[in-house]
LUMLUMDREN-2810 file (N, C-alpha, C; in Angstrom, 1 decimal):
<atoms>
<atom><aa>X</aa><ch>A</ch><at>N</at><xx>-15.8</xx><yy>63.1</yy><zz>6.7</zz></atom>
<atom><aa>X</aa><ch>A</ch><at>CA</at><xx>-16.8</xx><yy>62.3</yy><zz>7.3</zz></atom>
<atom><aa>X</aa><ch>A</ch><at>C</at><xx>-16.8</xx><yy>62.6</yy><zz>8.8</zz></atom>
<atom><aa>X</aa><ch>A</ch><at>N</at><xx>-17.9</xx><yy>63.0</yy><zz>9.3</zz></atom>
<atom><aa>X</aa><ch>A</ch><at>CA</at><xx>-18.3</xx><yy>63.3</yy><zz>11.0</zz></atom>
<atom><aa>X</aa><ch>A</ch><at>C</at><xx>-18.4</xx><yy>61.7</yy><zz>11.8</zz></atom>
<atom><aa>X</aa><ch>A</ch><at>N</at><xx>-17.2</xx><yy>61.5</yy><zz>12.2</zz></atom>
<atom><aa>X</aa><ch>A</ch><at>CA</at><xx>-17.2</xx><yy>60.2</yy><zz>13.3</zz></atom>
<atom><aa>X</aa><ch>A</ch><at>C</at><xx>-18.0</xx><yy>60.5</yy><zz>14.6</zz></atom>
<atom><aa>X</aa><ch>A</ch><at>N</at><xx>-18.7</xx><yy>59.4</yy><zz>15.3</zz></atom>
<atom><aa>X</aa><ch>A</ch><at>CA</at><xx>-19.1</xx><yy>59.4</yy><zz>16.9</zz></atom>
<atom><aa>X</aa><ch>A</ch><at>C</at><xx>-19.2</xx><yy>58.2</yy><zz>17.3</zz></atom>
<atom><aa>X</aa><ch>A</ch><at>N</at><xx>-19.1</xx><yy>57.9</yy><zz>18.5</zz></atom>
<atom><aa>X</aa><ch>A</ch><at>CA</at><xx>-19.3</xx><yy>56.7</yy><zz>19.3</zz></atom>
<atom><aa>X</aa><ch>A</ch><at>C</at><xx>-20.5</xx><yy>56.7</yy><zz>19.5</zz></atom>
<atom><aa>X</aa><ch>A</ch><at>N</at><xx>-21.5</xx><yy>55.3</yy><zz>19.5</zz></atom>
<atom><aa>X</aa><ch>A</ch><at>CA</at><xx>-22.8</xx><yy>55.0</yy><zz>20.0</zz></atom>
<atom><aa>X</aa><ch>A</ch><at>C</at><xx>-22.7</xx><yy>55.8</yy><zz>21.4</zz></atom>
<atom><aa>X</aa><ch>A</ch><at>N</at><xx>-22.1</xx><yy>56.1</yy><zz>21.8</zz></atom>
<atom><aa>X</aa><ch>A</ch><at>CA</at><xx>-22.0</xx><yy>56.2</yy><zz>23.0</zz></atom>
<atom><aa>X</aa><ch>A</ch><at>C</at><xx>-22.2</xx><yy>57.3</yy><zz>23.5</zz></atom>
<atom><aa>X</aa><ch>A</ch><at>N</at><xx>-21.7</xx><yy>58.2</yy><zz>22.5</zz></atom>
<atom><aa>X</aa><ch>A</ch><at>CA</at><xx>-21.4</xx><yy>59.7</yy><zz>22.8</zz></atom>
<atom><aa>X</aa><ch>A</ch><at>C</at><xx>-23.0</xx><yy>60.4</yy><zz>22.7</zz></atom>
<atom><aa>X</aa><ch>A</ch><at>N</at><xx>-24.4</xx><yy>59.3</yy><zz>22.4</zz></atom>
<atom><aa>X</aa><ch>A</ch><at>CA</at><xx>-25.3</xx><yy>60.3</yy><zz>22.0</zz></atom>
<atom><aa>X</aa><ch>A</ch><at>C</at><xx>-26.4</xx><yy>60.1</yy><zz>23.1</zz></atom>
<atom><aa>X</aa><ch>A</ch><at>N</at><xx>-26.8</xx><yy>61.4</yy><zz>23.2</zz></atom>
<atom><aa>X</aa><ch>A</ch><at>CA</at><xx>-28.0</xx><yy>61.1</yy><zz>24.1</zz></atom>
<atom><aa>X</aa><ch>A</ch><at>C</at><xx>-29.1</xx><yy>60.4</yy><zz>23.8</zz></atom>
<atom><aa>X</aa><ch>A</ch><at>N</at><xx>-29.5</xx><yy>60.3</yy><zz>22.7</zz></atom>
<atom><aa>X</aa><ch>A</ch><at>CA</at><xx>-31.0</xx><yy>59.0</yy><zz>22.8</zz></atom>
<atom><aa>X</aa><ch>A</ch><at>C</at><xx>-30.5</xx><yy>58.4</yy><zz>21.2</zz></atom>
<atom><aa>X</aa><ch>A</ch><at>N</at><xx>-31.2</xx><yy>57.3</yy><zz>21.0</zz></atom>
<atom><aa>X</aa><ch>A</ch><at>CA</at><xx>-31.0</xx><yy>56.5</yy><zz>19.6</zz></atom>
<atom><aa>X</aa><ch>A</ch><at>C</at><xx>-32.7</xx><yy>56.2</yy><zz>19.3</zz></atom>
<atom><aa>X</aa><ch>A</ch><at>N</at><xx>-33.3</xx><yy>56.4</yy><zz>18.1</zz></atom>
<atom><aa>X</aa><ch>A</ch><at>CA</at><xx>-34.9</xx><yy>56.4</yy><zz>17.8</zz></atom>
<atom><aa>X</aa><ch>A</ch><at>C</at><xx>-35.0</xx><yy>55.1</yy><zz>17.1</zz></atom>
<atom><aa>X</aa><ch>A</ch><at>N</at><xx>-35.0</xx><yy>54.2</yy><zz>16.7</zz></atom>
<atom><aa>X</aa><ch>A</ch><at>CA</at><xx>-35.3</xx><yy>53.2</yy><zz>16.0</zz></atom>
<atom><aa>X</aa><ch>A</ch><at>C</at><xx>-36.4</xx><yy>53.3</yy><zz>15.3</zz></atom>
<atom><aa>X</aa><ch>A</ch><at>N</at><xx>-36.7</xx><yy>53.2</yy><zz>13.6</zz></atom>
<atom><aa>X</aa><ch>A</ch><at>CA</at><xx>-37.7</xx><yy>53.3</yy><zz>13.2</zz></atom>
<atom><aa>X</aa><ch>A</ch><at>C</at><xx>-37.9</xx><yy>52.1</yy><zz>12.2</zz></atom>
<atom><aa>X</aa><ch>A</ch><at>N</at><xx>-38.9</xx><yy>51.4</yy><zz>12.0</zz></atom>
<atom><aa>X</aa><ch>A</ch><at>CA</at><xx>-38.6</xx><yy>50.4</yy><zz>11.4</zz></atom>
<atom><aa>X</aa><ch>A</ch><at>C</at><xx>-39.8</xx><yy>50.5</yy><zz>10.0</zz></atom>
<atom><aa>X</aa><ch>A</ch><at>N</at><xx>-39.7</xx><yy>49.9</yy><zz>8.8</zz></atom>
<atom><aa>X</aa><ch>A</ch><at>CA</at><xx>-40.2</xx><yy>50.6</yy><zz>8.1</zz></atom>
<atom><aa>X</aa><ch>A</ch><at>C</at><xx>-40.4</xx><yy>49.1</yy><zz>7.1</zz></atom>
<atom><aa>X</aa><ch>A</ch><at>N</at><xx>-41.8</xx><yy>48.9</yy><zz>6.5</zz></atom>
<atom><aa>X</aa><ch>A</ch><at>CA</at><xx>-42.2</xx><yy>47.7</yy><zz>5.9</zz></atom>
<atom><aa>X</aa><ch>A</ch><at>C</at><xx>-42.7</xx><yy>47.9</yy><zz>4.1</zz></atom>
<atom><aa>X</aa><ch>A</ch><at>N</at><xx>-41.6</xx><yy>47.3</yy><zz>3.3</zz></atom>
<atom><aa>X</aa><ch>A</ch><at>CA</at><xx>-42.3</xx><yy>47.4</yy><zz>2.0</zz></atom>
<atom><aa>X</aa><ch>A</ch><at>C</at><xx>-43.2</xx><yy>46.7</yy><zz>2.1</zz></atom>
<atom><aa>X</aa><ch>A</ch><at>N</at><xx>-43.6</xx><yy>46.3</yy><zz>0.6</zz></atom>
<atom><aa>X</aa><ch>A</ch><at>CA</at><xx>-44.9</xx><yy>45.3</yy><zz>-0.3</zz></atom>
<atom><aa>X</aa><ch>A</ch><at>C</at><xx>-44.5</xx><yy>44.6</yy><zz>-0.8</zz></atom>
<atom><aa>X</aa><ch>A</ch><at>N</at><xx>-43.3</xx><yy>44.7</yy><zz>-1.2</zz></atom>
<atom><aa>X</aa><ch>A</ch><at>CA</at><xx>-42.1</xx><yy>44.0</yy><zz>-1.9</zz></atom>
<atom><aa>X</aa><ch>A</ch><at>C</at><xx>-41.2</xx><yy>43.1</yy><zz>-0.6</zz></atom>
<atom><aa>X</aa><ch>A</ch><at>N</at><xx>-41.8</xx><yy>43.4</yy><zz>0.3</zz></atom>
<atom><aa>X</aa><ch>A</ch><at>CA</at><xx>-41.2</xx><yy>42.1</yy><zz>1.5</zz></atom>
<atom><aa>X</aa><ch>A</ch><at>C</at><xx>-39.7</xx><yy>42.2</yy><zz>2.0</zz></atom>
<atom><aa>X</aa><ch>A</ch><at>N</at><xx>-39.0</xx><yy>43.4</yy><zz>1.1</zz></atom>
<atom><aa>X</aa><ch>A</ch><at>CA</at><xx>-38.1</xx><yy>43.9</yy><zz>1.9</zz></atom>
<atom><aa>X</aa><ch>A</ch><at>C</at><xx>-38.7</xx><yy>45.1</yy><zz>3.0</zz></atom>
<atom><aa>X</aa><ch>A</ch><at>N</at><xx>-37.2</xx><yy>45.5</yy><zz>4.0</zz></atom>
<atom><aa>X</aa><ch>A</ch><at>CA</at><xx>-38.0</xx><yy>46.3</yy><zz>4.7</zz></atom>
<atom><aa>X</aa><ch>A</ch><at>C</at><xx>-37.0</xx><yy>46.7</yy><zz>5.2</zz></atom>
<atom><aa>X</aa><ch>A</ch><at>N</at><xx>-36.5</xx><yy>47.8</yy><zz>6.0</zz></atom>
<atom><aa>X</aa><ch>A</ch><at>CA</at><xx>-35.6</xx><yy>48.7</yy><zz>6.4</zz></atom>
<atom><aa>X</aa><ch>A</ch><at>C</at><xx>-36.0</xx><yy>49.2</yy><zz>7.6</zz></atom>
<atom><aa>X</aa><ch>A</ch><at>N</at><xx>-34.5</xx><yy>49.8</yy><zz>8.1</zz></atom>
<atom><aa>X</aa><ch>A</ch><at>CA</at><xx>-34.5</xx><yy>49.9</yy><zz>9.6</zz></atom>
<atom><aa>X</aa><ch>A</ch><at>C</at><xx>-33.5</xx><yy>51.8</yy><zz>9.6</zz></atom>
<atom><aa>X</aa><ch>A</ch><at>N</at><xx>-34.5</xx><yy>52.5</yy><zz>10.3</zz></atom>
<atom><aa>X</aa><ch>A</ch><at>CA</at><xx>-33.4</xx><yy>53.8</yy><zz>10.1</zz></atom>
<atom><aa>X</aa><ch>A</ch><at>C</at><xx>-32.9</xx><yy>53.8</yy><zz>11.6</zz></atom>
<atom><aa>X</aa><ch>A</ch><at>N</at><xx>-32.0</xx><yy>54.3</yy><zz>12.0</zz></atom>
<atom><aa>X</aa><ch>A</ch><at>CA</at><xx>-31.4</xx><yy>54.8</yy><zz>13.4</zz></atom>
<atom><aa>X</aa><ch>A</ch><at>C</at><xx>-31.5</xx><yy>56.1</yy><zz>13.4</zz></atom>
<atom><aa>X</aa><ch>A</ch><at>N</at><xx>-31.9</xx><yy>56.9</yy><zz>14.3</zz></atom>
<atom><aa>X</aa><ch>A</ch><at>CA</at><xx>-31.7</xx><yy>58.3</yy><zz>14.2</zz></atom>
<atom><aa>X</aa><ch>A</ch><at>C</at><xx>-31.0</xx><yy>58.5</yy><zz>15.6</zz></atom>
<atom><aa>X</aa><ch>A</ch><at>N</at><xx>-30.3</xx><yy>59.0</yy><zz>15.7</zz></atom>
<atom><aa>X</aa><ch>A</ch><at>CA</at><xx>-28.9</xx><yy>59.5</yy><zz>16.9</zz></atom>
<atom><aa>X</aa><ch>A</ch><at>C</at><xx>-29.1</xx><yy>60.7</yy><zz>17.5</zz></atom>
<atom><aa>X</aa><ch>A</ch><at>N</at><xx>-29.5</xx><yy>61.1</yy><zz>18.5</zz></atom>
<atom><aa>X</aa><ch>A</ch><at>CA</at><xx>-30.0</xx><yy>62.6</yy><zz>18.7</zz></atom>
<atom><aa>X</aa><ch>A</ch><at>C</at><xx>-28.2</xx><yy>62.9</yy><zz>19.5</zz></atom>
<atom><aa>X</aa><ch>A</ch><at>N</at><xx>-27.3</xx><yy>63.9</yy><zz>19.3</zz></atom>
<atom><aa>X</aa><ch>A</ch><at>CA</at><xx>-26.8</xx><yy>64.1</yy><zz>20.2</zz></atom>
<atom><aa>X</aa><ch>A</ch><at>C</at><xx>-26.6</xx><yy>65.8</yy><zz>20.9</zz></atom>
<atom><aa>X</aa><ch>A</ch><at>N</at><xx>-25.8</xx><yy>66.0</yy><zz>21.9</zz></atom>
<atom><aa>X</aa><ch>A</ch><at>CA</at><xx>-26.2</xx><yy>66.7</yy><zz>22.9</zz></atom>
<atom><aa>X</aa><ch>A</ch><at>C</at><xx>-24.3</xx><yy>67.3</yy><zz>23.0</zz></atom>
<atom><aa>X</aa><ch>A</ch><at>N</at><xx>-24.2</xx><yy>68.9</yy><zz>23.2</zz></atom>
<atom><aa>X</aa><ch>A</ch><at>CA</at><xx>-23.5</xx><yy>69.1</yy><zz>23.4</zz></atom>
<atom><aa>X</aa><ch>A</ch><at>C</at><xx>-22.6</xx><yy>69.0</yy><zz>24.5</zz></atom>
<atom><aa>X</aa><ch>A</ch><at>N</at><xx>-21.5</xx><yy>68.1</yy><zz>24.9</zz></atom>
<atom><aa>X</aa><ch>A</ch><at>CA</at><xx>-21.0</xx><yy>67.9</yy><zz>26.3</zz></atom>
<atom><aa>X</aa><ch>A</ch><at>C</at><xx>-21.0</xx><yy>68.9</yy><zz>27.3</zz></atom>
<atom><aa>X</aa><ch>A</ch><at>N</at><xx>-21.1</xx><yy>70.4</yy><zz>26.8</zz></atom>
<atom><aa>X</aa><ch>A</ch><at>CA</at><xx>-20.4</xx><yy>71.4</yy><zz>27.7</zz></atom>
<atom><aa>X</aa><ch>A</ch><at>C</at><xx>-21.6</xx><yy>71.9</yy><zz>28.0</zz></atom>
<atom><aa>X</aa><ch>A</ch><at>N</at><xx>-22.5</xx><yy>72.1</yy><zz>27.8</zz></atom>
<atom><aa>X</aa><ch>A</ch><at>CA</at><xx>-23.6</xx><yy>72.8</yy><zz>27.7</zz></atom>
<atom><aa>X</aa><ch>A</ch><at>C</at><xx>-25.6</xx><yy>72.0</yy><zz>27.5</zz></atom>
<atom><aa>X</aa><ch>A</ch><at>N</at><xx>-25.2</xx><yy>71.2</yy><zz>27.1</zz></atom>
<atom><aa>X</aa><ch>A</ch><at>CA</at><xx>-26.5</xx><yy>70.4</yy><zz>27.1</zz></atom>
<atom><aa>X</aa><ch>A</ch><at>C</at><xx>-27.5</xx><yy>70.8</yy><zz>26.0</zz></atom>
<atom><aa>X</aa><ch>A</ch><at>N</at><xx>-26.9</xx><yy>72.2</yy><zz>24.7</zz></atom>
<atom><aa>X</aa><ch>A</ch><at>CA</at><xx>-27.5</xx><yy>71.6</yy><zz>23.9</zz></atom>
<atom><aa>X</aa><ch>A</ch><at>C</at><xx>-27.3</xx><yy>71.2</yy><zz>23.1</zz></atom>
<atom><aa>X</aa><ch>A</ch><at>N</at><xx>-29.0</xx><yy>70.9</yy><zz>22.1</zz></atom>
<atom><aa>X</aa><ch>A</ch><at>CA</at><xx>-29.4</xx><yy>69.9</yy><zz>21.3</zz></atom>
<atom><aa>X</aa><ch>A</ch><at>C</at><xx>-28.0</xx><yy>69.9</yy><zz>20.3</zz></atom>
<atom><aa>X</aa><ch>A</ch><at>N</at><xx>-27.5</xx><yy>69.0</yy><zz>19.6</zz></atom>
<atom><aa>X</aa><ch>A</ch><at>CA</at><xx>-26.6</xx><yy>69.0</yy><zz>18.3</zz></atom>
<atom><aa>X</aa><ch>A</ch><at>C</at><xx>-27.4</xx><yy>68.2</yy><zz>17.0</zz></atom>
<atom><aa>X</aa><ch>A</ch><at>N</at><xx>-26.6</xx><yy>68.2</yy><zz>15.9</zz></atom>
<atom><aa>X</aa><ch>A</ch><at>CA</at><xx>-27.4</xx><yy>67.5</yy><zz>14.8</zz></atom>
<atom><aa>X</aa><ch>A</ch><at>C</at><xx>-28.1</xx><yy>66.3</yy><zz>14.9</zz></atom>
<atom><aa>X</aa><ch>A</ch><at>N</at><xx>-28.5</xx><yy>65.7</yy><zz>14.3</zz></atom>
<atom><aa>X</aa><ch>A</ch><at>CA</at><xx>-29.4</xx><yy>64.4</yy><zz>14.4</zz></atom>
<atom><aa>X</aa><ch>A</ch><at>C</at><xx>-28.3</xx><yy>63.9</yy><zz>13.6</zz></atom>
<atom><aa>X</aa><ch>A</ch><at>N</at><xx>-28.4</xx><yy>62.5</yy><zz>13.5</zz></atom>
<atom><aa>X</aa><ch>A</ch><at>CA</at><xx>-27.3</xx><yy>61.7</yy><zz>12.5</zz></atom>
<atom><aa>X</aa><ch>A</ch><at>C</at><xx>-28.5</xx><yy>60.5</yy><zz>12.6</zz></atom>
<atom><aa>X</aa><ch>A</ch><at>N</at><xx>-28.8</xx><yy>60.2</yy><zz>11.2</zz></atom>
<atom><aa>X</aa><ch>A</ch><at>CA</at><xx>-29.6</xx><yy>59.3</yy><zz>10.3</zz></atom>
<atom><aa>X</aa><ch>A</ch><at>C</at><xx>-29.1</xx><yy>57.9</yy><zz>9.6</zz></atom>
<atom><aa>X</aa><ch>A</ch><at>N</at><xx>-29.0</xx><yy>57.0</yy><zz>10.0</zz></atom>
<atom><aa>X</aa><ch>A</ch><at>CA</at><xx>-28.4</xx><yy>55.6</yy><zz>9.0</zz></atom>
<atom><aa>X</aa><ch>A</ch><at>C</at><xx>-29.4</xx><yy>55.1</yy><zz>8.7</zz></atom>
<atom><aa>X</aa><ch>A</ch><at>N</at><xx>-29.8</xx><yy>54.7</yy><zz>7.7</zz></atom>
<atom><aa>X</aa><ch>A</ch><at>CA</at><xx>-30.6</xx><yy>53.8</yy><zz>7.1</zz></atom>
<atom><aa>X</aa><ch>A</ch><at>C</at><xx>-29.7</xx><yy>52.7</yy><zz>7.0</zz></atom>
<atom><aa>X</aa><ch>A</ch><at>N</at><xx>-30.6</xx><yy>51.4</yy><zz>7.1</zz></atom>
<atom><aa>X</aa><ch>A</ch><at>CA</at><xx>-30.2</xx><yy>50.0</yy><zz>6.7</zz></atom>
<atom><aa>X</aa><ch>A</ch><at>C</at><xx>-31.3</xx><yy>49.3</yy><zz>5.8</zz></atom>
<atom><aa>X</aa><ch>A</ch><at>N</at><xx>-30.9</xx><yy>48.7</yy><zz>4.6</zz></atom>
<atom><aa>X</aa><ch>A</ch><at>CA</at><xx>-31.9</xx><yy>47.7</yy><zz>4.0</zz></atom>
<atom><aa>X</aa><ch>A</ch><at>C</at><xx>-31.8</xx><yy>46.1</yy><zz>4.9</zz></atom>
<atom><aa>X</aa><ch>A</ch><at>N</at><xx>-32.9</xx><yy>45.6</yy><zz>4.5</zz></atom>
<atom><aa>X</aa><ch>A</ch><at>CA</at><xx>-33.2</xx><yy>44.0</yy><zz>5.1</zz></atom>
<atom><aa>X</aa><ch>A</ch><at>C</at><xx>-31.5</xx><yy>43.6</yy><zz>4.5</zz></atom>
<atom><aa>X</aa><ch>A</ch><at>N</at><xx>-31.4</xx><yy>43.5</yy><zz>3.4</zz></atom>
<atom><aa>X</aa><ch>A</ch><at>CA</at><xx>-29.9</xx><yy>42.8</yy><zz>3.0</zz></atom>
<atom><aa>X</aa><ch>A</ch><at>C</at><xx>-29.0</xx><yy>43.7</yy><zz>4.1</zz></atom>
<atom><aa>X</aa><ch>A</ch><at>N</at><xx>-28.6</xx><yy>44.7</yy><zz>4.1</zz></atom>
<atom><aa>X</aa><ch>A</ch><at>CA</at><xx>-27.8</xx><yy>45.5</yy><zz>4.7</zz></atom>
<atom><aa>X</aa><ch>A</ch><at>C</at><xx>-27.6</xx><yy>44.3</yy><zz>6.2</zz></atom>
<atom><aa>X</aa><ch>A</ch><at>N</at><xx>-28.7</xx><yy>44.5</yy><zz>6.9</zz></atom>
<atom><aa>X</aa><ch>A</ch><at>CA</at><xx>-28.8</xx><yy>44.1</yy><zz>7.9</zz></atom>
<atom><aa>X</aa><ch>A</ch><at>C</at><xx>-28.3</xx><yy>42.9</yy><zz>8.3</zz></atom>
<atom><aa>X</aa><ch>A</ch><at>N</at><xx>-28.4</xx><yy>42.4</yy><zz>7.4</zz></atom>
<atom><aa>X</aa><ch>A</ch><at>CA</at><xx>-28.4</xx><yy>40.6</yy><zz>7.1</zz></atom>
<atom><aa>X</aa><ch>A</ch><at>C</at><xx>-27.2</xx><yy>40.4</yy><zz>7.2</zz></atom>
<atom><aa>X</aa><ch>A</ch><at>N</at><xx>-26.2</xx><yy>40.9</yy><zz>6.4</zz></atom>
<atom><aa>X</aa><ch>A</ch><at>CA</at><xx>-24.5</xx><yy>41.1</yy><zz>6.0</zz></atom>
<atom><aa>X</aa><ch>A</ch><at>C</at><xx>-24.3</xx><yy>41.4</yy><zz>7.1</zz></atom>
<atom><aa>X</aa><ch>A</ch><at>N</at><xx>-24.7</xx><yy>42.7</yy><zz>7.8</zz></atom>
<atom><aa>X</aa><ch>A</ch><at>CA</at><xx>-23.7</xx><yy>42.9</yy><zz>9.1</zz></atom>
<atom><aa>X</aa><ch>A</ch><at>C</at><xx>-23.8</xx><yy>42.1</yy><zz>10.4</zz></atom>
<atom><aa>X</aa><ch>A</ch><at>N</at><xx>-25.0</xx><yy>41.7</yy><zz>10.1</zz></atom>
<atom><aa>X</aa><ch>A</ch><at>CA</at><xx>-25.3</xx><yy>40.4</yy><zz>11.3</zz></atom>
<atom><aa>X</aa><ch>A</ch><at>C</at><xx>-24.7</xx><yy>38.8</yy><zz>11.1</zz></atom>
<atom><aa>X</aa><ch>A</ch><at>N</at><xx>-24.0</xx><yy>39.0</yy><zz>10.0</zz></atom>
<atom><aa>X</aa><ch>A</ch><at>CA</at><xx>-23.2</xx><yy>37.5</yy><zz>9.6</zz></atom>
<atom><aa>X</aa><ch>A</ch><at>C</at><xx>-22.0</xx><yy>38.6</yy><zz>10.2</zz></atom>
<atom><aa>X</aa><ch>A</ch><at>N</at><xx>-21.3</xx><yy>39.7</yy><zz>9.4</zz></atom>
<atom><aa>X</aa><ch>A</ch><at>CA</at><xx>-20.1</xx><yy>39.9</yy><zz>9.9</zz></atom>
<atom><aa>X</aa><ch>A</ch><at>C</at><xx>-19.5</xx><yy>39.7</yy><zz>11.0</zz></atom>
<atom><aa>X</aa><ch>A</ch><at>N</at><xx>-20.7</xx><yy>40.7</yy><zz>12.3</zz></atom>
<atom><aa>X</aa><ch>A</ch><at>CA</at><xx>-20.4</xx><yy>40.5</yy><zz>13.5</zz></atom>
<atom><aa>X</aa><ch>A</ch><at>C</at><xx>-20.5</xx><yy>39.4</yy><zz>13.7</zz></atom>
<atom><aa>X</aa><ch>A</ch><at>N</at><xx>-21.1</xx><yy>38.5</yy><zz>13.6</zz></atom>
<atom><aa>X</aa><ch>A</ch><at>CA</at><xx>-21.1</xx><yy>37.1</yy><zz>14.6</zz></atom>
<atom><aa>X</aa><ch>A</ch><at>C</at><xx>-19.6</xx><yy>36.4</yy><zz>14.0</zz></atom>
<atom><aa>X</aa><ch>A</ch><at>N</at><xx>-19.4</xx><yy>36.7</yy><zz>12.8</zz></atom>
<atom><aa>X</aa><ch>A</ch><at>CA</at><xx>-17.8</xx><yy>36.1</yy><zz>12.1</zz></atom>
<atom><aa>X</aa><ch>A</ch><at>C</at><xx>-16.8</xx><yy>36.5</yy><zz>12.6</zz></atom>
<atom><aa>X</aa><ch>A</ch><at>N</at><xx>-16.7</xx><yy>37.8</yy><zz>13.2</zz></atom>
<atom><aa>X</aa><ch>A</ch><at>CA</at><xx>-15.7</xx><yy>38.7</yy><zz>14.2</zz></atom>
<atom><aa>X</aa><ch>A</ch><at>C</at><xx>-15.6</xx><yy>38.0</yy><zz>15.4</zz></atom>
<atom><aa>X</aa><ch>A</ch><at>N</at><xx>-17.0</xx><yy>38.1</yy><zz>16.4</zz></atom>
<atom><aa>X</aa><ch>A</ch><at>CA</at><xx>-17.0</xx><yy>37.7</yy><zz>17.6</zz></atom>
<atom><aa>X</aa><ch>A</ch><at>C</at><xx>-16.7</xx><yy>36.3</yy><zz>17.7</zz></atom>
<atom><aa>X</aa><ch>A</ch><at>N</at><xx>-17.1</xx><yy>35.2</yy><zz>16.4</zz></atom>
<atom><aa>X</aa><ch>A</ch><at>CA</at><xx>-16.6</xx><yy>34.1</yy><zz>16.9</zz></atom>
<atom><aa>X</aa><ch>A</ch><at>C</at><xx>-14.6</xx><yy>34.0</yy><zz>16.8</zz></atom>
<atom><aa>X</aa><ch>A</ch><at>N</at><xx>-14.1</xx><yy>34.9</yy><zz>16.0</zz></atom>
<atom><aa>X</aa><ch>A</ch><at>CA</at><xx>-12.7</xx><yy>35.2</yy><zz>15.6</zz></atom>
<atom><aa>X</aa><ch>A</ch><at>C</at><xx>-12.5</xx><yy>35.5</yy><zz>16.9</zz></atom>
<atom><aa>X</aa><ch>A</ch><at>N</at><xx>-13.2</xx><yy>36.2</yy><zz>17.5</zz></atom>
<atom><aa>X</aa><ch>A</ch><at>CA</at><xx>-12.3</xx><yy>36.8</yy><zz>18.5</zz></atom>
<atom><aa>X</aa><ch>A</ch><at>C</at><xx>-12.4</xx><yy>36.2</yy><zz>20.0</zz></atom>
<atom><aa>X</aa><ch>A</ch><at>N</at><xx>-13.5</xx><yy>35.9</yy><zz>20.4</zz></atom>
<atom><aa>X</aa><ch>A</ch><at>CA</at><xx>-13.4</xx><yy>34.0</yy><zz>20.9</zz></atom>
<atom><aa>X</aa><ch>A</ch><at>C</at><xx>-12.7</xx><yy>33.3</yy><zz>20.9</zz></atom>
<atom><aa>X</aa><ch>A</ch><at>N</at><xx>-12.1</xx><yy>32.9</yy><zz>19.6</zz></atom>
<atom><aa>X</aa><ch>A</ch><at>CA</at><xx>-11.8</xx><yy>31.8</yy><zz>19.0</zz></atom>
<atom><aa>X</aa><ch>A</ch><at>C</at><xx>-10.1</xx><yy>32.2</yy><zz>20.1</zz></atom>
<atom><aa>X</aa><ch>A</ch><at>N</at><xx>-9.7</xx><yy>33.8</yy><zz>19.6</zz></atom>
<atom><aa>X</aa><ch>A</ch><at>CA</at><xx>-8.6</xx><yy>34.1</yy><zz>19.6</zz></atom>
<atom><aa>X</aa><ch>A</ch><at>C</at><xx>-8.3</xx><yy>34.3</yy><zz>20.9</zz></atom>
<atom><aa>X</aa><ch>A</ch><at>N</at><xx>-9.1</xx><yy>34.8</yy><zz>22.2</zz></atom>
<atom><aa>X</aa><ch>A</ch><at>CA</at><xx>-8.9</xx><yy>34.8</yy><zz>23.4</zz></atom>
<atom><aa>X</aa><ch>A</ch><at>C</at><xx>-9.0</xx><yy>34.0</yy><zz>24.6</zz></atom>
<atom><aa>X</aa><ch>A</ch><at>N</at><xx>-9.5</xx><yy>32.6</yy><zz>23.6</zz></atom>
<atom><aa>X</aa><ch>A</ch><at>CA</at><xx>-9.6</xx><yy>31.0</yy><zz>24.0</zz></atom>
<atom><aa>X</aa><ch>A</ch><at>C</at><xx>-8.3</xx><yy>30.3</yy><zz>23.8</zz></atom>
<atom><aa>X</aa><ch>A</ch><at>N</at><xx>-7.4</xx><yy>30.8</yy><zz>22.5</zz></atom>
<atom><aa>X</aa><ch>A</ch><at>CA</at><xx>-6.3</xx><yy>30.0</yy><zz>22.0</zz></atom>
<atom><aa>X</aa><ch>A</ch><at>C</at><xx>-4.8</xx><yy>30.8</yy><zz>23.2</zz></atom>
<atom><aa>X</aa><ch>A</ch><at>N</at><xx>-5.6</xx><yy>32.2</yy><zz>23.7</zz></atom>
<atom><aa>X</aa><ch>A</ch><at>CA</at><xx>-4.4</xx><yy>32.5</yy><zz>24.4</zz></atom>
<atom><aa>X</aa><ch>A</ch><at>C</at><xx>-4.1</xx><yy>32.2</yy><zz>26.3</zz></atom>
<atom><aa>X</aa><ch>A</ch><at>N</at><xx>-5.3</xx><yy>31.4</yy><zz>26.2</zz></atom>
<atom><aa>X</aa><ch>A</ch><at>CA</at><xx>-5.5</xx><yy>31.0</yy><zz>27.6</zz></atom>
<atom><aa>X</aa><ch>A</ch><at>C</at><xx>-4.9</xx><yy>29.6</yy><zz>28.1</zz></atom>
</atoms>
């Protein structure tokens, strides 16, 4: 599996995409860019469904309030 930081890419495309069925999905496409040289590299593609989306926006906010919680309790 090919790892990268959000960070490491030169542009991020957001594409958002609507069923009939009332779900609806969100793709990311990653363009990145070779550090040494400037050029183009592969594209990297995530798709997310409406559930997908849902779950990881409960996660995160369950982390960040953990981690809050945890940098509050050491102060």
């Amino acid at each position: 599996m090919t790892s990268f930081s959000i960070h490491d890419v030169h542009e991020v495309l957001p594409e958002v995409h609507h069923s009939s069925d009332g779900r609806g999905w969100i793709t990311l496409r990653a363009k990145r860019r070779n550090f040494f040289n400037g050029d183009d590299m592969e594209d990297v593609e995530v798709t997310m469904f409406t559930e997908d989306i849902a779950k990881l926006s409960c996660d995160l906010s369950e982390q960040l309030r953990e981690s809050i919680a945890q940098s509050l309790s050491t102060v």
